[in-house]
C-alpha positions in Angstrom: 1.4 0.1 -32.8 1.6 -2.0 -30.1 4.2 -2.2 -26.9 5.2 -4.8 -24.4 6.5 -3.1 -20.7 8.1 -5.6 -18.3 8.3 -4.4 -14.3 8.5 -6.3 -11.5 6.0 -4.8 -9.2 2.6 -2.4 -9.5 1.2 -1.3 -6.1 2.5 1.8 -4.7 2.7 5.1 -5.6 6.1 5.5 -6.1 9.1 5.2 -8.0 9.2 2.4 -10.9 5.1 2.4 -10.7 4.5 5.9 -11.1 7.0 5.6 -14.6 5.1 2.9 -15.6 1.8 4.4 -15.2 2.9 7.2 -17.1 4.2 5.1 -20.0 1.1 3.2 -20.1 -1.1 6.8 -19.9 1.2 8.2 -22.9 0.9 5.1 -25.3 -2.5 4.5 -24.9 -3.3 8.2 -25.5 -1.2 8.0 -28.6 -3.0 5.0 -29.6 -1.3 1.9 -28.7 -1.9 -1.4 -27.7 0.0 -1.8 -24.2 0.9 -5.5 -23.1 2.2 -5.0 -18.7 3.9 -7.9 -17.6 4.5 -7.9 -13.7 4.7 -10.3 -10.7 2.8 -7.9 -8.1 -0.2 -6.0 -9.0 -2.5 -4.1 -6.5 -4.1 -1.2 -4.8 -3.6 2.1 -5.5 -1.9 1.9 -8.5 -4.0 -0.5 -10.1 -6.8 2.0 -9.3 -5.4 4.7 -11.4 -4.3 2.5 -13.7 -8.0 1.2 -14.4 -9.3 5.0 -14.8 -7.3 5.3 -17.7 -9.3 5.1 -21.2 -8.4 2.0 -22.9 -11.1 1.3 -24.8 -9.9 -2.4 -24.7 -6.1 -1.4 -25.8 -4.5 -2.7 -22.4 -4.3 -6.0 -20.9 -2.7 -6.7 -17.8 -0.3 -9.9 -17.1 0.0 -10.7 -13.3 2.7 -13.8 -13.5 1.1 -15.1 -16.3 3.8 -18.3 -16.8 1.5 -19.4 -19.6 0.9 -15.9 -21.3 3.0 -16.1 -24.8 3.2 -12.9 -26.1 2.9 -14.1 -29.4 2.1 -10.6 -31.1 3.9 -7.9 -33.3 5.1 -5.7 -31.3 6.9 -2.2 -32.0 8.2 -1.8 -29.0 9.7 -3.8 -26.0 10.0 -2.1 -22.8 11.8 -4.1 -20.0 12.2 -2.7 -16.3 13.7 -4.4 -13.5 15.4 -7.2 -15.9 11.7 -8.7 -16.4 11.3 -11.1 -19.2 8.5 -12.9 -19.1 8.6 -16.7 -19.4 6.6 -16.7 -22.8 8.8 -14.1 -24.3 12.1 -16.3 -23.4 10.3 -18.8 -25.4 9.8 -16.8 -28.1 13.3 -15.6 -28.5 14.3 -19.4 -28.0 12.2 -19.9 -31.3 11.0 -17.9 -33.7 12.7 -14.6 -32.4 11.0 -11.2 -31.7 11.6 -8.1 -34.5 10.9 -5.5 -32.2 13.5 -3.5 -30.3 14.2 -4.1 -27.0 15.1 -0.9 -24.1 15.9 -1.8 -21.1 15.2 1.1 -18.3 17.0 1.7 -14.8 15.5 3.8 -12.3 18.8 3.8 -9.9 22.0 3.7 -9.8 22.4 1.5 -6.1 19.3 -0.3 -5.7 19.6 -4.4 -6.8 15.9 -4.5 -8.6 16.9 -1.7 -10.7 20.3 -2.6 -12.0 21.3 -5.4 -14.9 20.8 -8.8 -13.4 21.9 -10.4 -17.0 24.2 -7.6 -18.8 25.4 -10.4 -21.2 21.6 -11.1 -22.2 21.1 -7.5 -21.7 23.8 -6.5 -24.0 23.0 -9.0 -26.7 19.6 -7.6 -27.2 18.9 -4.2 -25.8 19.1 -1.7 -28.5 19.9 1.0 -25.9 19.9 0.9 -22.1 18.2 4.0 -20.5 19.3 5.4 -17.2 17.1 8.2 -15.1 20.3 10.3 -14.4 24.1 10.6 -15.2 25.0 8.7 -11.9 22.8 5.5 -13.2 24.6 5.8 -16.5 28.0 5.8 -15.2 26.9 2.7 -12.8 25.4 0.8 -15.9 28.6 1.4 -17.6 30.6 -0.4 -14.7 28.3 -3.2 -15.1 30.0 -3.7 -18.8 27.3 -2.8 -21.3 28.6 -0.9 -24.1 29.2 2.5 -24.2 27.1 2.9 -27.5 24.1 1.7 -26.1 23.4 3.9 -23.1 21.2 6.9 -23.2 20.1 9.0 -20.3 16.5 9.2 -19.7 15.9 11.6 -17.1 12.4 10.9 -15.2 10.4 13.3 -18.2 7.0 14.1 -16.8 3.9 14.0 -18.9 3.2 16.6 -20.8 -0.1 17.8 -18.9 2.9 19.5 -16.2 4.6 21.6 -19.2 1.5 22.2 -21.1 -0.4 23.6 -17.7 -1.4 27.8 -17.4 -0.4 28.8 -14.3 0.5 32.4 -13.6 3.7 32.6 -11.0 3.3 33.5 -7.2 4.2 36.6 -6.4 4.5 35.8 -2.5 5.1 32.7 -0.3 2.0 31.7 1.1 2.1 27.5 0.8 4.3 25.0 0.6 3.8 21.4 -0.7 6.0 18.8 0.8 6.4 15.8 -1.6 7.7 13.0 0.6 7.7 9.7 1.4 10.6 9.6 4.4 9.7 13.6 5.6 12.7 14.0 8.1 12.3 15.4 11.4 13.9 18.8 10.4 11.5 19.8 7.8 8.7 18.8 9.8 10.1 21.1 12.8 10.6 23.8 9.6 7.2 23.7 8.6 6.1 24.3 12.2 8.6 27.7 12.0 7.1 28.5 8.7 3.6 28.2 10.1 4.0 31.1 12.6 5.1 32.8 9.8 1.7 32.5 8.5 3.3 30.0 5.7 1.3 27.1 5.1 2.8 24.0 4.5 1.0 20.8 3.3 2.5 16.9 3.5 1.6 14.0 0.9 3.2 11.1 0.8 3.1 7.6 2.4 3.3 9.2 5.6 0.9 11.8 5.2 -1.2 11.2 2.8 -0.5 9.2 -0.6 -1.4 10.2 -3.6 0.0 10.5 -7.4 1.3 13.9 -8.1 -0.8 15.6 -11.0 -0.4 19.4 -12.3 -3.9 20.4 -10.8 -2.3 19.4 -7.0 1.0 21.2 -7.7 -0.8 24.5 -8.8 -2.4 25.1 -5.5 1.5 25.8 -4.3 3.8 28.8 -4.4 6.8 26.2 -3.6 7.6 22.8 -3.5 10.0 21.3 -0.7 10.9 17.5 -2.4 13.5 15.2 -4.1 13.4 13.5 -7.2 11.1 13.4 -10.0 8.4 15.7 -8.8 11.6 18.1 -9.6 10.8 17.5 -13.5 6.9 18.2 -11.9 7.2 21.5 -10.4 9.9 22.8 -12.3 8.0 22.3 -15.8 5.4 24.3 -14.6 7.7 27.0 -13.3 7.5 26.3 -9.5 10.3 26.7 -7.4 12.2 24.0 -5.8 13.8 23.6 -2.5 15.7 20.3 -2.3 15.6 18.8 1.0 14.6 15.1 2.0 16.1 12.0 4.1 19.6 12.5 2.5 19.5 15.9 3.1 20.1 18.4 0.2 21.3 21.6 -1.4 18.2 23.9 -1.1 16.7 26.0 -3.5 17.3 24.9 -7.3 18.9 27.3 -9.7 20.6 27.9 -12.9 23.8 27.2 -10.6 22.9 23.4 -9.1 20.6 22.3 -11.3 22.2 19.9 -13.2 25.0 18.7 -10.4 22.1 17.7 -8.6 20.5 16.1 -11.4 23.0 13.9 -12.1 22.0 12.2 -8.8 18.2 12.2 -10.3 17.8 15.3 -7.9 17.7 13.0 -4.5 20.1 14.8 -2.1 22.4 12.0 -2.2 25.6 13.3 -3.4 25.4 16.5 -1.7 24.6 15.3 1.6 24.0 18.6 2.9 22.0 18.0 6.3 20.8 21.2 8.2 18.4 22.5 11.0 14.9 23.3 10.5 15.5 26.8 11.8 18.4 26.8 9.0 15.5 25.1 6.0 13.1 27.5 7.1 15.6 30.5 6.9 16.6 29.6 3.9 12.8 29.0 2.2 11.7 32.3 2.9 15.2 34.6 2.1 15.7 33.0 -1.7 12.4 32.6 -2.5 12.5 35.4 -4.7 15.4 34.6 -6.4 14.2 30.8 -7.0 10.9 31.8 -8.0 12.7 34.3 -10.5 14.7 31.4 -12.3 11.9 28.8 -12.2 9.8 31.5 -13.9 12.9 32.0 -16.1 13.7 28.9 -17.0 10.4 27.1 -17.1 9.9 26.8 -21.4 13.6 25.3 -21.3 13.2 23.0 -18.8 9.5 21.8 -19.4 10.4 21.0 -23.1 13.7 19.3 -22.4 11.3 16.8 -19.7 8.3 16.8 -22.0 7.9 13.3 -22.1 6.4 13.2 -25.7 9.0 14.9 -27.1 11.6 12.0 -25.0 9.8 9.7 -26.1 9.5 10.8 -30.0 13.5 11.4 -29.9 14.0 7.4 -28.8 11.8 5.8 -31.2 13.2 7.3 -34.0 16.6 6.9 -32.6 18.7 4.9 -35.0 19.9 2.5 -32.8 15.7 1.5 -32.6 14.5 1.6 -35.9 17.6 -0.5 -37.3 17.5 -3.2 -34.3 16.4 -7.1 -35.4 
């Protein structure tokens, strides 16, 4: 089997790199081939990405005008409305027999939403978007109603499939965050003279990709979007809180309102005081840790990103696209 992934950029830690990282990890595990097409390429990603074992199953394409992408593919996977020059050439020609999905990783930012949704129309066999919001936002853009799936940021399977026995007391904190606001930094102070420990990664702190060995060393994690899928499929607790502000502690009662915004914050808006963020951390604790305990063999199956990915290519509208 062997896949194509189109992005337009591979150098942070972050967002549309991280996804693609983990698409590459899961295909060459299951024993792809993986063709990356991308215009920027670079440190750190590219140092994770080269730890990886290949074993000579991935090549990477760095604005390769000339590269033609002449093989059989299975699969197509096109980010950021990337097609490479030799693959418009193809389809100019000869054509390409395998399907096409297009991915969208937000529902506001330019990169991420159809630049071409008459090309994209004519030859994605579905369009994925990483929440309901992106969804609705790609259906306002006029691709058809038939072709659009949600995809919602699964997380390898290494986060579900990780023992861990719940905390049974707050005693640290992980911050996830790239834009830490000034309130949850003054919260973490309050928590500290509580004898709560809180830690910060993230480009301002200290960047680095999120794996289920970091996440375990934490009773709790303080973040926004898709270390959500992280924590919560290995039964952490979740208190939503970032730049946009947010709705607190996840449970069985906001969970999926807030994940139809892909769990940023956004739509809620909720912005409090640190002395209100660190109240609120340590008197629902309990109760969040309950329903992340609860709920973590529901929710780390529905984001097991196998299983997502199993469910798509067998999904009809694949296997029957020319």
């Amino acid at each position: 089997m062997r896949v194509l992934i189109t992005t337009n950029h591979l150098r942070d830690l972050a967002g549309s790199e991280i996804v693609t990282y983990e698409l590459i990890e899961h295909f060459l595990a299951h024993g792809w081939v993986v063709d990356v097409y991308t215009h920027d390429l670079g440190e750190p990603i590219l140092g994770e990405i080269q730890k990886l074992p290949a074993s000579g199953r991935l090549t990477l394409h760095v604005a390769d005008l000339a590269a033609d992408f002449e093989d059989d593919y299975d699969l197509v996977w096109v980010q950021h409305s990337i097609l490479p020059p030799g693959l418009l050439r193809r389809l100019e020609g000869p054509g390409l027999d395998a399907p096409m999905v297009w991915h969208h990783l937000s529902s506001f930012m330019d990169v991420e939403l159809p630049r071409h949704s008459a090309i994209e129309t004519e030859l994605a066999a579905v369009s994925l978007g990483m929440s309901g919001m992106t969804v609705e936002s790609l259906r306002a853009f006029g691709l058809p109603e038939a072709s659009l799936v949600v995809f919602d940021n699964p997380a390898p399977d290494a986060f579900a499939d990780f023992a861990r026995s719940p905390s049974t007391r707050l005693k640290d904190i992980l911050v996830v965050s790239n834009h830490a606001p000034g309130e949850v930094r003054e919260a973490a102070a309050l928590l500290d003279l509580q004898g709560i420990a809180v830690t910060f990664l993230g480009a301002n702190d200290r960047p680095v990709r999120i794996t289920p060995e970091i996440l375990s060393g934490y009773d709790a994690i303080l973040t926004i979007g898709k270390t959500v899928q992280y924590s919560l499929s290995m039964g952490i607790p979740v208190y939503l809180y970032d730049h946009f502000g947010g709705p607190g502690w996840l449970s069985a009662d906001n969970l999926d309102p807030v994940g139809y915004d892909s769990f940023s914050g956004r739509k809620d808006g909720r912005q409090i005081s640190g002395v209100e963020i660190a109240r609120e951390i340590v008197d629902g604790f309990e109760a969040a840790l309950a329903f992340a305990t609860r709920e973590r063999p529901e929710l780390a199956e529905r984001w097991r990103l196998s299983r997502r990915l199993d469910d798509l290519l067998t999904d009809k509208r694949l296997t029957s696209a020319p």
